[in-house]
C-alpha positions in Angstrom: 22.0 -1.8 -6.9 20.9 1.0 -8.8 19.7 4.6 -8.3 17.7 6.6 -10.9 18.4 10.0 -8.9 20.9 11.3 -6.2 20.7 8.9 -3.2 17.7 6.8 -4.6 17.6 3.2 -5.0 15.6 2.4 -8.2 16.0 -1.3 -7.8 18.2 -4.3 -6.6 19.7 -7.2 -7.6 21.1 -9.2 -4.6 22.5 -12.7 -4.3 19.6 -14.1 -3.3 17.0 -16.4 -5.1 13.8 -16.1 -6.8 14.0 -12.4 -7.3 11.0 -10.9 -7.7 9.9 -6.7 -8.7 6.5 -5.4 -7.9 5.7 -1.9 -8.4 7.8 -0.5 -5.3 9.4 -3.6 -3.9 11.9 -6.3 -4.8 11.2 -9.8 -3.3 13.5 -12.6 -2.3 13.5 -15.7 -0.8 15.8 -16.8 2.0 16.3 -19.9 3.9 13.1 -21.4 5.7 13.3 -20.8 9.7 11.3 -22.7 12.5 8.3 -20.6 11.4 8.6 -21.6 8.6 9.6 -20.0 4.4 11.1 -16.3 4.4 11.3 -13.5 2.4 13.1 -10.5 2.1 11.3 -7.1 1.4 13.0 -3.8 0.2 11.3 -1.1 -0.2 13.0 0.9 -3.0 12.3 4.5 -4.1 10.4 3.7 -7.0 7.0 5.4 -7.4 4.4 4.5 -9.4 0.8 6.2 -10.2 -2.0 4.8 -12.6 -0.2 1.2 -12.5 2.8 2.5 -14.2 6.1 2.5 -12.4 7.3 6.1 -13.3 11.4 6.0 -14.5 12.3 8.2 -11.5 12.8 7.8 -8.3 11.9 9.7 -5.1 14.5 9.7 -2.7 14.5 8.2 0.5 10.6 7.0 0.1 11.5 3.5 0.4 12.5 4.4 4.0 9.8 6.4 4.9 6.9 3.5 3.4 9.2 0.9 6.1 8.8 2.9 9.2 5.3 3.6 8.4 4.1 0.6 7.8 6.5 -1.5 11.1 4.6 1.2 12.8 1.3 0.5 11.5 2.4 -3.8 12.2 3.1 -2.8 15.8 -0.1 -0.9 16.3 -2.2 -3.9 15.4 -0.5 -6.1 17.0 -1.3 -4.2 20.3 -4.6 -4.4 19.1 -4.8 -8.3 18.1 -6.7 -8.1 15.2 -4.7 -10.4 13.2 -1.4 -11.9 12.7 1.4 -10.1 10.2 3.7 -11.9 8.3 6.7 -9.2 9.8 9.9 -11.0 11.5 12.3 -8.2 11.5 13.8 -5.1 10.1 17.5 -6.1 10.8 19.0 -6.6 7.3 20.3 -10.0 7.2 23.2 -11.3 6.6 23.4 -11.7 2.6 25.9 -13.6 0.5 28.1 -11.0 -1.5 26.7 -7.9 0.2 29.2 -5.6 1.0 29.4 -2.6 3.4 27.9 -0.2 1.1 25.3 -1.8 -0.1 24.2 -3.1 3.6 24.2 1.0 4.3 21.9 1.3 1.0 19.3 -1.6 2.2 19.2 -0.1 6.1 15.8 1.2 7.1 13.9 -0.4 4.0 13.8 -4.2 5.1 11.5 -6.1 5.8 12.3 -10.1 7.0 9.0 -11.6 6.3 7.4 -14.9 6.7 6.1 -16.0 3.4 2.6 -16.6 2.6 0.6 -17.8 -0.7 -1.2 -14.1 -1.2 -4.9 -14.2 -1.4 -6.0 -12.5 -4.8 -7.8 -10.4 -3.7 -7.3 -6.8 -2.5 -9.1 -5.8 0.6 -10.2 -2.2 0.1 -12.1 -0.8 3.0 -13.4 3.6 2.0 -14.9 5.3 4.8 -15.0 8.5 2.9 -16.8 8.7 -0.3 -13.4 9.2 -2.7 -11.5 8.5 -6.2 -13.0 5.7 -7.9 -15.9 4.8 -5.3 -17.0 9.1 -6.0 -17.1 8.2 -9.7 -18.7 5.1 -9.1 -21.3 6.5 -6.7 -22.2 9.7 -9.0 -23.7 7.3 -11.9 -24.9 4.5 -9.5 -25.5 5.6 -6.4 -23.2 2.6 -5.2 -19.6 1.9 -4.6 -18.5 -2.2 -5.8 -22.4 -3.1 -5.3 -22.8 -1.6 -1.7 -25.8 0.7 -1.9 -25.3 4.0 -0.2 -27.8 7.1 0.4 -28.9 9.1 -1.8 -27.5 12.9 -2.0 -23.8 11.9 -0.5 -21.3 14.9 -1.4 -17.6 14.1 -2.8 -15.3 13.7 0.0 -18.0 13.0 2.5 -17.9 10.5 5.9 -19.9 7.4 4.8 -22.0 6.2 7.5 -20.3 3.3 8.6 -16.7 1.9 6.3 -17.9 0.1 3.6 -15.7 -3.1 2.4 -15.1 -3.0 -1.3 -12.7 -5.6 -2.6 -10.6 -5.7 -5.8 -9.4 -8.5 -8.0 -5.1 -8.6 -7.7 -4.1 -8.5 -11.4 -0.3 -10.0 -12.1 -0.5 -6.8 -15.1 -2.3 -4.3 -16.0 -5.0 -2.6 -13.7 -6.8 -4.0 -10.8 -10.3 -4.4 -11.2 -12.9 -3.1 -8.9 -15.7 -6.0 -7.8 -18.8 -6.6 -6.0 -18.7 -9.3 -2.8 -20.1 -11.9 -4.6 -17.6 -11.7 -7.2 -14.8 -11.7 -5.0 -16.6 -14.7 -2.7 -17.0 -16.5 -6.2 -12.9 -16.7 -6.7 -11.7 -17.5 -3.0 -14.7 -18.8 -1.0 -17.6 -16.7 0.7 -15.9 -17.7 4.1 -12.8 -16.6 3.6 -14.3 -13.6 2.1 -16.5 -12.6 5.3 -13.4 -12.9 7.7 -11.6 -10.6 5.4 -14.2 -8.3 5.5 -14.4 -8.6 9.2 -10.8 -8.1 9.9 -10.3 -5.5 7.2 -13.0 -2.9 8.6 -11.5 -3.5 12.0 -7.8 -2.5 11.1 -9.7 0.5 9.1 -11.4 1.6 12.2 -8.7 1.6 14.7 -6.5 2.7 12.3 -8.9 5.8 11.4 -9.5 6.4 15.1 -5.8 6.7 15.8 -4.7 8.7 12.9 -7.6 11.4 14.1 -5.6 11.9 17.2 -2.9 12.6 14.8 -4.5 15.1 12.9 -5.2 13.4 10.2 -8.1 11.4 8.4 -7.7 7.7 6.6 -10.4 8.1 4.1 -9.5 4.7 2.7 -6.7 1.8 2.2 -6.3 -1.3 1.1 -5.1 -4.8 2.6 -3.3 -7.8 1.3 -3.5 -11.0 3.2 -1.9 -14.5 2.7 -1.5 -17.7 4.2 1.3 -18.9 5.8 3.5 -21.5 4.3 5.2 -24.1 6.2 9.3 -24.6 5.4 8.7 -26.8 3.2 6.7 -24.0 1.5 3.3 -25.4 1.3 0.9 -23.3 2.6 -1.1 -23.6 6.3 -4.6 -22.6 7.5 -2.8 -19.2 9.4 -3.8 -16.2 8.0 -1.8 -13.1 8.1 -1.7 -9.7 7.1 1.2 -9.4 4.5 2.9 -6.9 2.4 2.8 -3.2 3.1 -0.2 -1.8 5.8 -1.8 1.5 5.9 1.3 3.5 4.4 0.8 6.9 1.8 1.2 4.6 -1.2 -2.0 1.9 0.3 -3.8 4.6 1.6 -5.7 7.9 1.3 -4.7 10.6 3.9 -5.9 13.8 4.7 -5.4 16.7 6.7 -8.3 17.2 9.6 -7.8 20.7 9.7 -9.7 22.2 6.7 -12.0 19.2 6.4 -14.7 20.1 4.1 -17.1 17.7 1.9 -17.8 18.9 -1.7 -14.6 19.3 -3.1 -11.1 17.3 -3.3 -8.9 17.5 0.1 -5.2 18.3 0.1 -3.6 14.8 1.0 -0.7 13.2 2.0 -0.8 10.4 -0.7 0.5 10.4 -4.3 -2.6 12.6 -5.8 0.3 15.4 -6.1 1.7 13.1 -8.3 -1.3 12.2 -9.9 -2.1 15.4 -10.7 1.0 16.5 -12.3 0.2 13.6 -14.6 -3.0 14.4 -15.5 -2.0 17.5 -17.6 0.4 15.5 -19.2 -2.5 13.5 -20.1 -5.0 16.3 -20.6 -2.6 17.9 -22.8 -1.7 14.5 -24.5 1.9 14.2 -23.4 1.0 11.1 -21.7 -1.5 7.9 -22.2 -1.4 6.8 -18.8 0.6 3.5 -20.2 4.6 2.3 -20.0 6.8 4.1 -20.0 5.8 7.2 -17.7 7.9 10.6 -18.1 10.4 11.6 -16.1 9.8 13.7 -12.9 11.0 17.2 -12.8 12.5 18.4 -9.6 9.6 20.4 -7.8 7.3 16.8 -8.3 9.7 14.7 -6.7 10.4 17.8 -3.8 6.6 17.7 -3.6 6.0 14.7 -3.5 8.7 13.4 -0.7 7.7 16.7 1.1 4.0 15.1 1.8 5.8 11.4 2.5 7.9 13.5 5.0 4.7 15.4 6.6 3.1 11.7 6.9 5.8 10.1 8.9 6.5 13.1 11.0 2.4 13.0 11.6 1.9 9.1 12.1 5.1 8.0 13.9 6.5 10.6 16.1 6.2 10.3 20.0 
């Protein structure tokens, strides 16, 4: 294992097979149970912005992203919206794994059930924010989904709209209409996605209003569940991360106000440190991103922090 900062975990390279690195997670595959293929999840500290995995590390994030989102699997569970793919967060027992590293993987993993992933990313807005405000300003519509006339940044659509993306192995994922995203996995599928993805949003919002807090918009990932033999089933499940800072736009209630950006509890401090690297051309938005100074990874864990304390304490 390796840390990129004091007490962060950059990445890690266990005995285990297939090893796989997305942005923030490593992947692995363990042995197939009655339920059927595993995998193993850890959440590292890595932090990307802009689809670029930045060289540092913020400490302890991995931690925070797994108690968020075990939350977030427990919530809609109680809810039965859908099934998850999430067995446990026990780290298992692992070939060549000693003590130490055992204490490094506690609290980021995930024991999952593995699924072949739908490509498409379910995006559900029910604010008018980021990309769908751009979009909106010189169309008037978000991913082909017409919305009034005269909307202000920031502000409560009417109902949540359902905007999908296309999943992208590299580079950046690209926003699309319905019809697009019907065209590469099947209009039915599509509509139950839809269906399922707008409910999780709307519980989800409702219950992070009691929190103080407002869910402006996140995205899903669902897959379906192979057999232990690893070929997949009809069972659909919600997979991956759920409804965590890095999937997800948060803001605080208090202060609310359309027209302008909203503080948030997401990576747009990031974001915005790196956009005057970029507006002062000390950065391209492309591999490899700079390194973090101290006050942007304290500020940036600092609103992970205020997120967990807000959306999972008693």
């Amino acid at each position: 294992m390796a840390s990129s900062t004091l007490d962060a975990l950059f990445e890690t390279h266990l005995s285990l097979r297939h090893r796989r690195q997305g942005k923030v997670r490593d992947v692995y595959d363990l042995d197939a149970d009655a339920a059927g293929a595993r995998i193993l999840l850890v959440a590292t500290d890595r932090v990307s912005a802009f689809d670029v995995v930045m060289p540092t590390a913020i400490p302890g994030k991995g931690r925070i992203l797994t108690s968020i989102a075990t939350s977030w699997f427990s919530f809609i569970r109680r809810h039965g919206i859908v099934r998850d793919h999430l067995v446990s967060t026990e780290v298992p027992a692992l070939p060549a794994c000693d003590g130490a590293q055992r204490a490094a993987l506690e609290g980021r993993v995930m024991v999952c059930r593995a699924a072949e992933v739908v490509p498409i990313e379910c995006v559900v807005r029910g604010y008018l924010a980021g990309s769908g405000w751009s979009e909106y300003q010189s169309s008037g519509a978000v991913c082909g989904v017409k919305l009034p006339a005269g909307l202000a940044q920031c502000a409560k659509l009417p109902e949540p709209i359902f905007t999908p993306a296309t999943k992208e192995s590299s580079g950046h994922d690209e926003n699309v209409n319905f019809e697009r995203a019907s065209s590469a996995v099947g209009r039915e599928l599509m509509e139950r996605l839809r269906t399922i993805s707008v409910a999780i949003y709307s519980a989800a919002a409702a219950h992070a209003h009691t929190r103080g807090l407002i869910l402006a918009d996140t995205k899903f990932e669902f897959g379906f569940a192979l057999d232990a033999s690893g070929q997949p089933t009809n069972e659909l499940l919600l997979i991956d991360e759920v409804l965590t800072p890095d999937s997800s736009r948060y803001w605080p209630l208090a202060g609310y106000a359309p027209g302008r950006d909203q503080p948030s509890f997401d990576k747009q401090f990031l974001r915005n440190w790196l956009l005057t690297l970029v507006a002062t051309g000390q950065w391209n938005k492309s591999t490899p991103g700079p390194e973090l100074p101290a006050d942007v990874i304290a500020g940036t864990l600092a609103r992970y922090e205020d997120a967990l304390a807000r959306l999972v304490s008693n």
